[in-house]
Backbone as XML, in Angstrom:
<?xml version="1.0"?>
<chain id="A" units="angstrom">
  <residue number="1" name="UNK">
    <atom name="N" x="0.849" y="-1.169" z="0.000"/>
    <atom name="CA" x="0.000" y="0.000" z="0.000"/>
    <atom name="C" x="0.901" y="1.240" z="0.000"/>
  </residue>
  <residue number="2" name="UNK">
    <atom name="N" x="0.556" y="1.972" z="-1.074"/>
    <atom name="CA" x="1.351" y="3.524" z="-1.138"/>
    <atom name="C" x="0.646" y="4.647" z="0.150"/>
  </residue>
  <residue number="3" name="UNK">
    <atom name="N" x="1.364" y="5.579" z="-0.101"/>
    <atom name="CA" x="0.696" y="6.488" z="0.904"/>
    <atom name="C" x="-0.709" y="7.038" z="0.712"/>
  </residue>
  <residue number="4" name="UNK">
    <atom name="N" x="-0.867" y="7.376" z="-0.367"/>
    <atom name="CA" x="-2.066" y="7.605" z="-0.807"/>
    <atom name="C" x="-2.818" y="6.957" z="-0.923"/>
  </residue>
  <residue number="5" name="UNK">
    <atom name="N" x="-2.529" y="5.533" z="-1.086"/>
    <atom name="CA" x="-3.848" y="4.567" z="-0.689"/>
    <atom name="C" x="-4.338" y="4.433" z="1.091"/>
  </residue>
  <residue number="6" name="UNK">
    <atom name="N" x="-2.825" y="4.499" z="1.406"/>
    <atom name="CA" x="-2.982" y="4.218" z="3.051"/>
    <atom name="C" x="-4.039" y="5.747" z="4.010"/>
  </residue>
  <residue number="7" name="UNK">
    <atom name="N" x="-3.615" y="6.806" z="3.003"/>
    <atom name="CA" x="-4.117" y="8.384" z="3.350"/>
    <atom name="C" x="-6.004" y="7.699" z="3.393"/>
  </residue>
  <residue number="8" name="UNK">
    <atom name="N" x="-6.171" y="7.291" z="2.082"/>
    <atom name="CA" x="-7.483" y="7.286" z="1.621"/>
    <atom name="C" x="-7.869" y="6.415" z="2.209"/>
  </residue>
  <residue number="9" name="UNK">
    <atom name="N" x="-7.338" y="5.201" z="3.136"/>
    <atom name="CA" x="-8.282" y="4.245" z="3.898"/>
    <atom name="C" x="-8.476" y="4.534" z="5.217"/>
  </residue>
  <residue number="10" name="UNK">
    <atom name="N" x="-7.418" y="5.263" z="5.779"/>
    <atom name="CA" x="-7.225" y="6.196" z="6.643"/>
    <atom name="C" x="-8.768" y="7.139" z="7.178"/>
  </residue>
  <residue number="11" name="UNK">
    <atom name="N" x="-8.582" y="7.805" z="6.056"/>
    <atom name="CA" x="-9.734" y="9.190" z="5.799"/>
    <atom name="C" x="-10.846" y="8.121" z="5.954"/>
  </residue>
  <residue number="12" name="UNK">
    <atom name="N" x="-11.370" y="7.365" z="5.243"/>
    <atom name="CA" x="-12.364" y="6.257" z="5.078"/>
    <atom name="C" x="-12.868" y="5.570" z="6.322"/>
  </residue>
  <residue number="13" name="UNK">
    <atom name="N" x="-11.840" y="5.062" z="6.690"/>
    <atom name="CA" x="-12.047" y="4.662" z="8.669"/>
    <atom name="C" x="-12.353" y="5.607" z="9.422"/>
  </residue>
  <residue number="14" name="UNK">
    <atom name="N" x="-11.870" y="7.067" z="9.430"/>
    <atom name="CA" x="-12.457" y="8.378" z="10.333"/>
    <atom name="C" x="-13.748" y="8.532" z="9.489"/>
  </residue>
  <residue number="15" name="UNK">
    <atom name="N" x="-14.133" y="7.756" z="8.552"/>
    <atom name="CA" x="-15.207" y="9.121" z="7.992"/>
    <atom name="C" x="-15.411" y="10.277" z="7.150"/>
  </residue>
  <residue number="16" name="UNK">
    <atom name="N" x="-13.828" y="10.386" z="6.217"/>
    <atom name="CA" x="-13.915" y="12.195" z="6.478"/>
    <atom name="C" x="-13.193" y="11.315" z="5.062"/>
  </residue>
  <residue number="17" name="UNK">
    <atom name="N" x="-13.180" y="12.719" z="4.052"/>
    <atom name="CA" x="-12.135" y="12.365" z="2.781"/>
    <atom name="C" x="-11.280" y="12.934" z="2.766"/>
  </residue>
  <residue number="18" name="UNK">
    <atom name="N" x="-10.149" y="12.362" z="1.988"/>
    <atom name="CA" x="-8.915" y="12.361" z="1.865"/>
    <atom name="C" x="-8.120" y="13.424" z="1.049"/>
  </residue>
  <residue number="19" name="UNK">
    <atom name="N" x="-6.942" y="14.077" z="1.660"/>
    <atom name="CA" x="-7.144" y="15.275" z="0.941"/>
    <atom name="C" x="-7.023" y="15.277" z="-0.370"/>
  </residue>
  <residue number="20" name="UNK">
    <atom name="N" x="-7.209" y="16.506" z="-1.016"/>
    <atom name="CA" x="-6.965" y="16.667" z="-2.417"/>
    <atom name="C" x="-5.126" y="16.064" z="-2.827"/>
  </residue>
  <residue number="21" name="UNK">
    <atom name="N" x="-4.995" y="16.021" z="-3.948"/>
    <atom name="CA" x="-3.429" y="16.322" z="-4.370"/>
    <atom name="C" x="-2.899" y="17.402" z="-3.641"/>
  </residue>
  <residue number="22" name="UNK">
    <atom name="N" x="-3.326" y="18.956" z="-4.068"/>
    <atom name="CA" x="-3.093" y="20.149" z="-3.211"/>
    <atom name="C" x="-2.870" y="20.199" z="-1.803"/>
  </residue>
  <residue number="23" name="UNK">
    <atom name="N" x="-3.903" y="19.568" z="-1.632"/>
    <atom name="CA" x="-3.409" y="19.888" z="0.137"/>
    <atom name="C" x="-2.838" y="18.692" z="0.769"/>
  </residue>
  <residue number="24" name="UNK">
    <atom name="N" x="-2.597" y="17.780" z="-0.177"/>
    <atom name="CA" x="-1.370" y="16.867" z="0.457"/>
    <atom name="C" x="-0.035" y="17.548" z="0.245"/>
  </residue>
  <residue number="25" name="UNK">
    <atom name="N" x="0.209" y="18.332" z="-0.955"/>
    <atom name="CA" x="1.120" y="19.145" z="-1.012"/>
    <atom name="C" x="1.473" y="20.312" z="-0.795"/>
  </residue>
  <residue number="26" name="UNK">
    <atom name="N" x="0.013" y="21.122" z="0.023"/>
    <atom name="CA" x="0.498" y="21.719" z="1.278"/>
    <atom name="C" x="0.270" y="21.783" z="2.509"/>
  </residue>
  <residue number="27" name="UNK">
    <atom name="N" x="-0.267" y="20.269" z="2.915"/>
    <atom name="CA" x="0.694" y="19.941" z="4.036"/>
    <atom name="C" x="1.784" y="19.213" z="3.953"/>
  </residue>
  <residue number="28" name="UNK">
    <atom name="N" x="2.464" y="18.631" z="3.340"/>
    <atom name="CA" x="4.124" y="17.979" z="3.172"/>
    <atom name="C" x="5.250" y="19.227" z="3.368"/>
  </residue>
  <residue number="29" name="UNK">
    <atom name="N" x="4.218" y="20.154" z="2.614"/>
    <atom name="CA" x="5.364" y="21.426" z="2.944"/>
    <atom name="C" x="5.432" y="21.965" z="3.984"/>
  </residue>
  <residue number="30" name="UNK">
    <atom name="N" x="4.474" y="22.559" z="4.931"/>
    <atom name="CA" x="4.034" y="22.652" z="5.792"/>
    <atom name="C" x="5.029" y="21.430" z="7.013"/>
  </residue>
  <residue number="31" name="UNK">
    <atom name="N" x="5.045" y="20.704" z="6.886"/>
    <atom name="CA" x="5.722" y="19.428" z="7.588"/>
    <atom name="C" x="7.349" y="19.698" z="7.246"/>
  </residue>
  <residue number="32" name="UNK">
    <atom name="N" x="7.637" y="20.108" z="6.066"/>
    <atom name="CA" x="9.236" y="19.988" z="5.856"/>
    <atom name="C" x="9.653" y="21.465" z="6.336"/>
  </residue>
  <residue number="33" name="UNK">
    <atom name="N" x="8.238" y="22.757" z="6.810"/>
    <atom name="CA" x="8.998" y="24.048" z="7.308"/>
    <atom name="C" x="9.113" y="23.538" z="8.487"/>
  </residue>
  <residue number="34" name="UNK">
    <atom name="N" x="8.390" y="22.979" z="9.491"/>
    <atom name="CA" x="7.836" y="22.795" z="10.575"/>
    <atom name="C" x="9.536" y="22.113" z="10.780"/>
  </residue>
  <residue number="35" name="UNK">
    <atom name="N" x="9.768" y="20.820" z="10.343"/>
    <atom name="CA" x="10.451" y="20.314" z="10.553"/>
    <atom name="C" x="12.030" y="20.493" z="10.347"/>
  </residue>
  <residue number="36" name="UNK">
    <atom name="N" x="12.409" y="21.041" z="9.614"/>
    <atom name="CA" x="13.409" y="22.042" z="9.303"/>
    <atom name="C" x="13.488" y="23.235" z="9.845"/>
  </residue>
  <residue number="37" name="UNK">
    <atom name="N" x="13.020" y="23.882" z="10.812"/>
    <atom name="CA" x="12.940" y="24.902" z="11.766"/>
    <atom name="C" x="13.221" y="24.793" z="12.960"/>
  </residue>
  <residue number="38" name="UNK">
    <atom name="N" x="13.232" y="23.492" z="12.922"/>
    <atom name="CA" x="12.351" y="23.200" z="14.838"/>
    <atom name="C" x="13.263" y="21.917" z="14.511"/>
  </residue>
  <residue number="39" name="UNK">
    <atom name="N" x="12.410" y="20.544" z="15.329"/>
    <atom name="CA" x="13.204" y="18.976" z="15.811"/>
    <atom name="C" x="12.016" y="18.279" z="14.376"/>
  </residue>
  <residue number="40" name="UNK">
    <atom name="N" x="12.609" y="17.206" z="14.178"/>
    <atom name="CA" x="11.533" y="16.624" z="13.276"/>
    <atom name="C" x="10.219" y="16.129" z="14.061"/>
  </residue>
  <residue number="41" name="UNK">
    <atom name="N" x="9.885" y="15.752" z="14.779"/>
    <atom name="CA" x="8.978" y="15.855" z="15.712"/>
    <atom name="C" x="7.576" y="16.930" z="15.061"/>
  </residue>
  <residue number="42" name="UNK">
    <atom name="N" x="8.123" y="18.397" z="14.824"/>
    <atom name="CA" x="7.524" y="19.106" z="14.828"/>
    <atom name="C" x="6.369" y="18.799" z="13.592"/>
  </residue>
  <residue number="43" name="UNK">
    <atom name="N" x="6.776" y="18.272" z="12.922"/>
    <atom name="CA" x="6.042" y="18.339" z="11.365"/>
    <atom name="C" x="5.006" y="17.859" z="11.813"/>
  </residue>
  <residue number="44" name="UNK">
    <atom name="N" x="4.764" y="16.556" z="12.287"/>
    <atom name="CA" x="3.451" y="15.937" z="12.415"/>
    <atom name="C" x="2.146" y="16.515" z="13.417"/>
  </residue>
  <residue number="45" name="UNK">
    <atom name="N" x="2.898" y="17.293" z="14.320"/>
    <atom name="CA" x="2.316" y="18.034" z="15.057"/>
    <atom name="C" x="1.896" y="19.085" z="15.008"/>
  </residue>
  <residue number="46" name="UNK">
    <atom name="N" x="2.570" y="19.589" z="13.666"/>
    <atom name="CA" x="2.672" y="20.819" z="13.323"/>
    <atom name="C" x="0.936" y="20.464" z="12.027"/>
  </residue>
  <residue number="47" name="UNK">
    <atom name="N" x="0.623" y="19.504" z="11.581"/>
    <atom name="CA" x="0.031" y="18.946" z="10.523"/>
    <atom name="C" x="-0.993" y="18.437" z="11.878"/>
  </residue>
  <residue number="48" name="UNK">
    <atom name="N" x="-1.043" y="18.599" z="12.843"/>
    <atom name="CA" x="-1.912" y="18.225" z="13.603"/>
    <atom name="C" x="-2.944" y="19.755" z="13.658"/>
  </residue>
  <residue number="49" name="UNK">
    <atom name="N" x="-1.862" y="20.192" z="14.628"/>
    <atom name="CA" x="-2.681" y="21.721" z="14.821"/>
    <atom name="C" x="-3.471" y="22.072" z="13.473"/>
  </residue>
  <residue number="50" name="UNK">
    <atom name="N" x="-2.927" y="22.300" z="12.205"/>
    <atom name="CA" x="-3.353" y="22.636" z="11.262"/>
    <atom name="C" x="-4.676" y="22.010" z="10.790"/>
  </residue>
  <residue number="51" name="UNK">
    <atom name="N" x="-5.023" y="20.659" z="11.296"/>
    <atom name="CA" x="-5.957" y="19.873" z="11.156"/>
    <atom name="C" x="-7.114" y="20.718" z="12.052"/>
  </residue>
  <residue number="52" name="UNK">
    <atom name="N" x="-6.875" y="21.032" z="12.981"/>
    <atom name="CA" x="-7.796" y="21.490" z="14.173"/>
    <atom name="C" x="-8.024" y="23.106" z="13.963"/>
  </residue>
  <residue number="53" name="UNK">
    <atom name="N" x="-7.315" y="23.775" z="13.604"/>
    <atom name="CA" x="-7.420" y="24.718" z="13.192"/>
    <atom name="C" x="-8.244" y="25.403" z="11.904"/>
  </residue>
  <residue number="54" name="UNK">
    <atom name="N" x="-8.552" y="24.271" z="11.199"/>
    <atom name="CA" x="-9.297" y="24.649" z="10.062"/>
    <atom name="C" x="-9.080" y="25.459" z="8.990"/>
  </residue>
  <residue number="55" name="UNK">
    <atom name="N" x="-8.201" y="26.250" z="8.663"/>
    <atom name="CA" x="-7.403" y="27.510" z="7.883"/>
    <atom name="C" x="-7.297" y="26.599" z="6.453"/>
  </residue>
  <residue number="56" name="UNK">
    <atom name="N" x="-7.320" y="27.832" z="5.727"/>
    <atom name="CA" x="-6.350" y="27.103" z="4.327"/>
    <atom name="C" x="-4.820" y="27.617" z="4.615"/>
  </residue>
  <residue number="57" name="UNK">
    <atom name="N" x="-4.451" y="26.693" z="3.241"/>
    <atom name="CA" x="-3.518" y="26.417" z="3.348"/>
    <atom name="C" x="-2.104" y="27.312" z="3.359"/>
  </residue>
  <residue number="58" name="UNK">
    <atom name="N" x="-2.851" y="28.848" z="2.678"/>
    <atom name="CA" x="-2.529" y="30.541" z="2.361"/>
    <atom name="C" x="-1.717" y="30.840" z="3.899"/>
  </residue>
  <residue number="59" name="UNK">
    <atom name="N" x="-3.106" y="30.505" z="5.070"/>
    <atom name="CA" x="-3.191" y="31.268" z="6.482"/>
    <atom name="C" x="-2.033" y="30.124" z="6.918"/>
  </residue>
  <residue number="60" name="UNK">
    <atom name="N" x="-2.013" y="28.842" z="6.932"/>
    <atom name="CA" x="-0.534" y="27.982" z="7.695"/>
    <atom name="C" x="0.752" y="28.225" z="7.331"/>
  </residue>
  <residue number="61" name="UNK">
    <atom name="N" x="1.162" y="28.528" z="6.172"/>
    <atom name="CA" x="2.023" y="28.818" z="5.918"/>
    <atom name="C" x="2.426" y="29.849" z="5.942"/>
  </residue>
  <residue number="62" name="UNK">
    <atom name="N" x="1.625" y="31.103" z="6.168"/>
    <atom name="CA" x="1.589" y="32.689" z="6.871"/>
    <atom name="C" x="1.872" y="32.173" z="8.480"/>
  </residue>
  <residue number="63" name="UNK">
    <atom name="N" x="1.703" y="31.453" z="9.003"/>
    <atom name="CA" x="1.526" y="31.554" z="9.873"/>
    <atom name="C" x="2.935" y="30.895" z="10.674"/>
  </residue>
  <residue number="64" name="UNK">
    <atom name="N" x="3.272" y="29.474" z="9.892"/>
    <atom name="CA" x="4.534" y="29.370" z="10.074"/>
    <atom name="C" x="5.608" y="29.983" z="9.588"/>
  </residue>
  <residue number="65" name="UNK">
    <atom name="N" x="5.573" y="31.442" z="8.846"/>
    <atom name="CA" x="6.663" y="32.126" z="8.495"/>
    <atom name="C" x="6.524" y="32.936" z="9.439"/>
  </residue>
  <residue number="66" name="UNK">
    <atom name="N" x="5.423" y="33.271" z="9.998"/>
    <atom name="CA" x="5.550" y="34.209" z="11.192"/>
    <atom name="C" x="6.773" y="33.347" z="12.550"/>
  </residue>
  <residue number="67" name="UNK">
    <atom name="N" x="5.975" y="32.109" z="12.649"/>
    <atom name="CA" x="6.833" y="31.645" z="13.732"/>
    <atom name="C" x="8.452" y="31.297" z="13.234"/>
  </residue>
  <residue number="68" name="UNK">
    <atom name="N" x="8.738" y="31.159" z="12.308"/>
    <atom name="CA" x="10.540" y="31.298" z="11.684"/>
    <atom name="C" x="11.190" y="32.374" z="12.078"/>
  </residue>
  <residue number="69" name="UNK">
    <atom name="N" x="10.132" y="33.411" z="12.276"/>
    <atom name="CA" x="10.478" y="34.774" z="12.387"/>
    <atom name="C" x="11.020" y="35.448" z="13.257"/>
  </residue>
  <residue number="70" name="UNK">
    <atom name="N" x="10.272" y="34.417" z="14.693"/>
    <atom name="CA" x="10.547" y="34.816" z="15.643"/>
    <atom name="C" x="11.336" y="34.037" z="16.193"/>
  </residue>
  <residue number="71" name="UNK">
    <atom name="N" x="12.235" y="33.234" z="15.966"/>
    <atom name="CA" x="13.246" y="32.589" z="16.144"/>
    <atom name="C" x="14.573" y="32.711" z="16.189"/>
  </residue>
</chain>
């Protein structure tokens, strides 16, 4: 099973669908600022919040350049 199959059975077991192409590719990015900033740790957590937060994808990545910023 590739990731994208594993994403989509994933999504399927919660209920919920799986993201687009797009927003698998911006959250991966999202995951490689997170994680390249910070401990690798951060990415998934960082792809957590973002989950709960609800934003597109414009406002997370505004949002993690803010936090680079202040670093």
């Amino acid at each position: 099973m590739n990731r994208d199959e594993w994403i989509a059975a994933f999504a399927a077991e919660l209920g919920v669908q799986a993201p687009t192409p797009a927003q698998v590719e911006s959250l991966l990015k999202l995951a490689s600022v997170a994680a390249h900033s910070s401990e690798r740790p951060a990415a998934p957590l960082a792809c957590w919040v973002a989950g709960v937060a609800g934003v597109d994808s414009a406002a997370l990545m505004a949002a993690a350049e803010r936090v680079n910023q202040q670093a």
